[in-house]
Kinemage of the C-alpha trace (Angstrom):
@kinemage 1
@onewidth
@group {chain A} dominant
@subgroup {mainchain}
@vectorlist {calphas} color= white
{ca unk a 1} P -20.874 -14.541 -10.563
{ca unk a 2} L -20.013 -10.781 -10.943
{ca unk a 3} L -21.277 -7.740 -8.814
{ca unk a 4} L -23.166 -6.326 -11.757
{ca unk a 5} L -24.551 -9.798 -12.932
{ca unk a 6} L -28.568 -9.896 -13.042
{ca unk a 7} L -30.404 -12.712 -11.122
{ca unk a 8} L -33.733 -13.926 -11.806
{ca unk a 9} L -34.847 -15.152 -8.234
{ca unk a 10} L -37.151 -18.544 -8.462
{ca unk a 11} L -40.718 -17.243 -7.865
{ca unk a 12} L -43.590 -16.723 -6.916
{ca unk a 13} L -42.438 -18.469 -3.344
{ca unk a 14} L -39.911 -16.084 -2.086
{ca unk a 15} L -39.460 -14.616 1.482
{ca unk a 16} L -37.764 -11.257 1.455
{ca unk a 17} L -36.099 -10.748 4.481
{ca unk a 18} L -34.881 -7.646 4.497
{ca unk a 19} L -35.090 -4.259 2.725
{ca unk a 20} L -33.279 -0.993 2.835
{ca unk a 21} L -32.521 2.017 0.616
{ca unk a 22} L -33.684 5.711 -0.077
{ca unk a 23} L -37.059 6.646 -1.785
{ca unk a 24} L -36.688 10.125 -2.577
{ca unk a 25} L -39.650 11.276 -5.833
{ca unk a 26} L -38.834 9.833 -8.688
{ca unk a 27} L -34.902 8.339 -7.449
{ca unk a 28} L -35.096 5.141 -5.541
{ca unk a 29} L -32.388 2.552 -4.762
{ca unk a 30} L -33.637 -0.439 -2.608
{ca unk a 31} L -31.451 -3.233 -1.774
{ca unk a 32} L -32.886 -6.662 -0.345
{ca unk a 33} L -31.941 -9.942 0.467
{ca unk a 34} L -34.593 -13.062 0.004
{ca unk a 35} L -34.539 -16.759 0.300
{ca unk a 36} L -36.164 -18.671 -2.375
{ca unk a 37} L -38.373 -21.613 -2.373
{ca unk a 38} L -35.653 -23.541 -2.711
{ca unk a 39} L -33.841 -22.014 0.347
{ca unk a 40} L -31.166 -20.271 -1.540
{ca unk a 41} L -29.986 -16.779 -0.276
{ca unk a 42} L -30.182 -13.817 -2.538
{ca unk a 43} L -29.056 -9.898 -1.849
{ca unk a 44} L -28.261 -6.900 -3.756
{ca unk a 45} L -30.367 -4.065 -5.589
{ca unk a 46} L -34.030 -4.038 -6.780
{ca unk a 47} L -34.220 -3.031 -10.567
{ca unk a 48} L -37.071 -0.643 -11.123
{ca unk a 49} L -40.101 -3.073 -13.271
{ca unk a 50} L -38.424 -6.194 -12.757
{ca unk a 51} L -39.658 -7.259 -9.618
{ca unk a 52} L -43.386 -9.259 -9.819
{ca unk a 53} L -45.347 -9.539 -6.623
{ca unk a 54} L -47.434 -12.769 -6.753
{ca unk a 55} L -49.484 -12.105 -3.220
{ca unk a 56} L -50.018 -9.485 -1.181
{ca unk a 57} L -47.083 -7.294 -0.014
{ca unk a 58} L -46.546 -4.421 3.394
{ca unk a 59} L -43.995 -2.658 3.198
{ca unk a 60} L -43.881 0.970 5.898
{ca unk a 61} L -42.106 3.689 4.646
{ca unk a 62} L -41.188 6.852 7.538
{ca unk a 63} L -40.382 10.160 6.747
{ca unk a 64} L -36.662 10.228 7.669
{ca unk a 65} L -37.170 13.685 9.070
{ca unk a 66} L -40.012 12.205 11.137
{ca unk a 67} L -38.690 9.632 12.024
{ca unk a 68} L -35.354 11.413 13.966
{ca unk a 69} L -37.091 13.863 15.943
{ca unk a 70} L -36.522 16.796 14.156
């Protein structure tokens, strides 16, 4: 499979286990990693539109500038 190849992750049972990127207006670019219901790892970037939420989902975003003191 490539770097640039687009995955389809088995749904609506998946477990995202981690999350990071920049949010900044309009520009974001989130990368995650998930394990599916069948227990398969997943990681790499979130494409804007193509990512359905099934339940419920929290996600905390900080103010970088707050978030260092300054």
């Amino acid at each position: 499979m490539s770097s640039d190849e687009i995955v389809e992750v088995d749904w609506p049972a998946t477990e995202l286990t981690s999350l990071t990127g920049t949010v900044r207006g309009d520009d974001v670019a989130l990368v995650a990693a998930m394990v599916d219901r069948h227990g398969d790892v997943h990681s790499g970037a979130v494409l804007p539109g193509e990512n359905p939420v099934a339940v419920t989902y929290e996600l905390y975003l900080e103010d970088e500038a707050e978030g260092d003191g300054r």
